[in-house]
N, C-alpha and C positions, 0 to 999 in steps of 0.2 A: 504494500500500500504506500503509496508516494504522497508527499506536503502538499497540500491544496495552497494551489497560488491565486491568489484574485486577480481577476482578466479587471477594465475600465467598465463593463458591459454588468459588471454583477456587482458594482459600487453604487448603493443607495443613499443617496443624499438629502439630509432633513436640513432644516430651519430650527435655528436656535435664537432668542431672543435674551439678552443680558439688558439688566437694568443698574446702571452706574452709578446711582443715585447714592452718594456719601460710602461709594466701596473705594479700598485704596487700587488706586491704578496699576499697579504691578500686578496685585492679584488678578484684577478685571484682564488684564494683558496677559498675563500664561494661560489662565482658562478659555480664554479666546482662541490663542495660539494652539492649544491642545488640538480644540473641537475644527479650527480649521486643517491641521495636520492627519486627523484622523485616528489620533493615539486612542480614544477612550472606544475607541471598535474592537473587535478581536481578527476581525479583518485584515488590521493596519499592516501596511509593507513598506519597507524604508523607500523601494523603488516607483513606488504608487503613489498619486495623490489620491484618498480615501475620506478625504474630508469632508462638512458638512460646510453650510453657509451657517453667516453668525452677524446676529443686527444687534447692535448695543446702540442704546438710547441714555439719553442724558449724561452727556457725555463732560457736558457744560459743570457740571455736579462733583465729577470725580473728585476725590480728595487724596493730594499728596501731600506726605509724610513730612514730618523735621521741618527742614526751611528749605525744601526744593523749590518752593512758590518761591522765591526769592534768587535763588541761589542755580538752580537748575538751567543749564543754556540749551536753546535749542538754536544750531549751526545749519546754512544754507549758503548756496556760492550763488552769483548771477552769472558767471561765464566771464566774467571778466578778468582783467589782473587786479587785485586787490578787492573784486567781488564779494569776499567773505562778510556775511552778516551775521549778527548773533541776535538772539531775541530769549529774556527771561520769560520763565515758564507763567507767568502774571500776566505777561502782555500777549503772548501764544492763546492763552486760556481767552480773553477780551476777544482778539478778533480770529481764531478761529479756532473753537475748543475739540473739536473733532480730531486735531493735529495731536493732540496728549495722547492719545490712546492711537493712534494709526503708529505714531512712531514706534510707540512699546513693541505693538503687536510684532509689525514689520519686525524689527530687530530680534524678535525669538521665534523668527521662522525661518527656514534654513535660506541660504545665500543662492539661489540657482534658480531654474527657467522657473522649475517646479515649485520653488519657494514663490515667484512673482504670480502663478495660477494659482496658488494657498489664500494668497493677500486679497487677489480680485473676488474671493469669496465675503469678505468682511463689509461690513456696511455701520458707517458713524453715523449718527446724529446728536444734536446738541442737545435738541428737546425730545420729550417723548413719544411725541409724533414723528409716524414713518411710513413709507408707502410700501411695507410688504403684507400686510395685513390676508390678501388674498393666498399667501404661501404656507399660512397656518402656522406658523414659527410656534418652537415650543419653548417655556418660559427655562431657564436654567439658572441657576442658584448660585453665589459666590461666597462660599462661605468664609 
């Protein structure tokens, strides 16, 4: 009897719904990572994407730790020579709070083709309102 390998064709993908609301964002970011990796299936294959889609709402909410509101940079280039911006995690949060949680996530998902098809699964929003409603997303817990 030989290892059951899972083909693309036998990978079922559900909707999962996180709610951000006063959870600390690393935690909201590994458990997202997981469920788009596909680790919490018995499925999973390092060579497979097996993952599920994952909509976190209130993102605007998240709560970081210590004095990262402060102290935390979040780094971008423009293409240019001397391009480099920085922007603290307060003023990130302001105009575009979705940016907290996509960076986490991205950064604990593996670095390859297959990691940027992981990422296209995740869906931010600031407020609680979201337009996957028809997908039947199911509610999942951060404990």
């Amino acid at each position: 009897m030989g290892t059951f390998t899972p083909s693309v064709s036998v990978v079922e993908r559900r909707w999962h719904i996180i709610d951000a609301n006063g959870q600390v964002l690393g935690r909201v970011a590994s458990k997202a990572a997981r469920l788009l990796q596909g680790k919490h299936k018995t499925m999973w294959t390092p060579s497979l994407d097996t993952g599920d889609h994952v909509v976190i709402v209130n993102a605007k909410r998240v709560k970081l730790t210590g004095a990262k509101e402060e102290q935390k940079l979040y780094r971008y280039h423009s293409g240019y020579e001397g391009g480099l911006r920085e922007e603290r995690a307060k003023i990130v949060r302001e105009k575009r709070p979705a940016r907290l949680i996509e960076e986490a996530v991205r950064g604990m998902l593996p670095k390859t083709k297959m990691g940027n098809q992981m990422y296209r699964k995740l869906k931010v929003y600031p407020t609680a309102e979201h337009p996957h409603a028809s997908q039947k997303p199911a509610t999942f817990e951060v404990a």
